[in-house]
C-alpha positions as CSV (number, residue, x, y, z in Angstrom):
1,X,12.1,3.0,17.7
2,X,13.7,5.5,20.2
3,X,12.4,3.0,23.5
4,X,8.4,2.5,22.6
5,X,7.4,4.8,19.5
6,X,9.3,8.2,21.1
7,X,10.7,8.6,17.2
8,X,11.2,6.5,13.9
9,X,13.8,4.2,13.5
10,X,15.1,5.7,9.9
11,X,16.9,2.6,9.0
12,X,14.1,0.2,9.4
13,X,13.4,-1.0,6.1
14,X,10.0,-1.7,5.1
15,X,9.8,2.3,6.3
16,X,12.2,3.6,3.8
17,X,10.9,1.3,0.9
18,X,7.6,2.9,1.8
19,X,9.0,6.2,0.8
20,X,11.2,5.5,-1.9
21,X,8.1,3.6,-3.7
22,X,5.9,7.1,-2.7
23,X,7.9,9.2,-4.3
24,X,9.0,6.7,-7.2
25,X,5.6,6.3,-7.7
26,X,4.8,9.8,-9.1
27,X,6.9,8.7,-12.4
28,X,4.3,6.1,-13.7
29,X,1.1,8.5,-13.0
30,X,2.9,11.0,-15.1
31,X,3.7,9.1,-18.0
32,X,-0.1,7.7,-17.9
33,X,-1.0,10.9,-18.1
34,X,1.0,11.6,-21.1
35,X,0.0,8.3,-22.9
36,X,-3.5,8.4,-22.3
37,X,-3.5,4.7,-23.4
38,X,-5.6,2.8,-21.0
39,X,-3.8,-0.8,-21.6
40,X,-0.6,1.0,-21.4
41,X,-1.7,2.8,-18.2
42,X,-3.3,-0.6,-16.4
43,X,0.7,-2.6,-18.0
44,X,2.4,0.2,-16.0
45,X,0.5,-0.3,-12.8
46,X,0.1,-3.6,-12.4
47,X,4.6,-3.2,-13.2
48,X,4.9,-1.0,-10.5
49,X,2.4,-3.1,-7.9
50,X,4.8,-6.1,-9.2
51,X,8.2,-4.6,-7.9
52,X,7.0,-2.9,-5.5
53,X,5.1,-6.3,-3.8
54,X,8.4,-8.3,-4.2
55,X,10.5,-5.6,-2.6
56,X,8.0,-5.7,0.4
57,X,8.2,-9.7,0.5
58,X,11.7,-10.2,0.3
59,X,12.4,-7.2,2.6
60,X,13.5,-8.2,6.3
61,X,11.4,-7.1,8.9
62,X,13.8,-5.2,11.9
63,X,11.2,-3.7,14.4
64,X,8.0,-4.8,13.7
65,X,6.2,-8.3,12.7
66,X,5.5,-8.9,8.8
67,X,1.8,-9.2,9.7
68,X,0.9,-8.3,13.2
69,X,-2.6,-8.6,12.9
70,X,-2.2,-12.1,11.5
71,X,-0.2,-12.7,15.0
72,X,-2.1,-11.4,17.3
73,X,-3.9,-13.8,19.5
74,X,-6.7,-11.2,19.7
75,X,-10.2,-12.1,18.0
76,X,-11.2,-8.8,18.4
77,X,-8.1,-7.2,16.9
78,X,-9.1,-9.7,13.7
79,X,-12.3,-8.6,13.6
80,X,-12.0,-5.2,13.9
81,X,-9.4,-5.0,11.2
82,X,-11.7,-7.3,8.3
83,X,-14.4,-4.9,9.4
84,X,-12.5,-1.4,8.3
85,X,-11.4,-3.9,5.3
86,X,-14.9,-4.2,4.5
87,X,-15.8,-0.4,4.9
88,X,-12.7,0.4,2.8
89,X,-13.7,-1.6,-0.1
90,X,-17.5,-1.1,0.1
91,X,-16.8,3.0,0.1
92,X,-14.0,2.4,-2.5
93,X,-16.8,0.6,-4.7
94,X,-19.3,3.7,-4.2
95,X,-16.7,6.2,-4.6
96,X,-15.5,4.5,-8.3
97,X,-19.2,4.3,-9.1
98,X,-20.0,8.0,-8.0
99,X,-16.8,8.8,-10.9
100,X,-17.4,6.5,-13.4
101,X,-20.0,8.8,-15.0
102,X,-17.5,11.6,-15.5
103,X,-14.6,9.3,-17.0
C-alpha cells in the first residue's frame, strides 16, 4: 500500500470485492422494495450474505491478515474490539426496537 498506508493498493482483493458487493448490493434492496414480500425479501438477503461470505472466504488475502485481530498477541486489542462488538449489537438492538413500532 504505497510504503505504509500513503494510498490503496487497487488490486488487493478483499478491497475490490468490497466494492463490487456495495454497489451489487443495491440490486436486491430494490427488488425487495418492489416485492414487498417479507419471506421473499429475508430468501434474497440471506442469498446475497451467502455469496457474498464465500467470495470473502475463498478470496486470497495480499496485504493484510484474514483476521488481524484474531492474530494479534495484544489482549487489549481483543478486548477493545469484543467491547465496540458489544456496543454495536446492544445499540443495533435499541435502534430496531425504537423502529419496530413504525413497521
Amino acid at each position: 500500500m504505497e510504503t505504509s498506508w500513503n494510498g490503496l493498493y487497487l488490486a488487493e482483493l478483499r478491497w475490490r470485492l468490497g466494492v463490487q458487493f456495495g454497489v451489487v448490493a443495491i440490486l436486491p434492496q430494490l427488488a425487495i422494495l418492489l416485492i414487498r414480500r417479507p419471506p421473499v425479501a429475508s430468501a434474497l438477503n440471506a442469498c446475497f450474505f451467502a455469496a457474498l461470505a464465500l467470495a470473502l472466504l475463498t478470496a486470497e488475502s495480499v496485504l493484510h491478515p484474514s483476521a488481524p485481530i484474531a492474530a494479534s498477541g495484544c489482549t487489549i486489542v481483543r478486548v477493545f474490539f469484543l467491547g465496540l462488538l458489544a456496543a454495536s449489537s446492544l445499540a443495533a438492538w435499541q435502534l430496531a426496537g425504537l423502529l419496530r413500532p413504525h413497521w
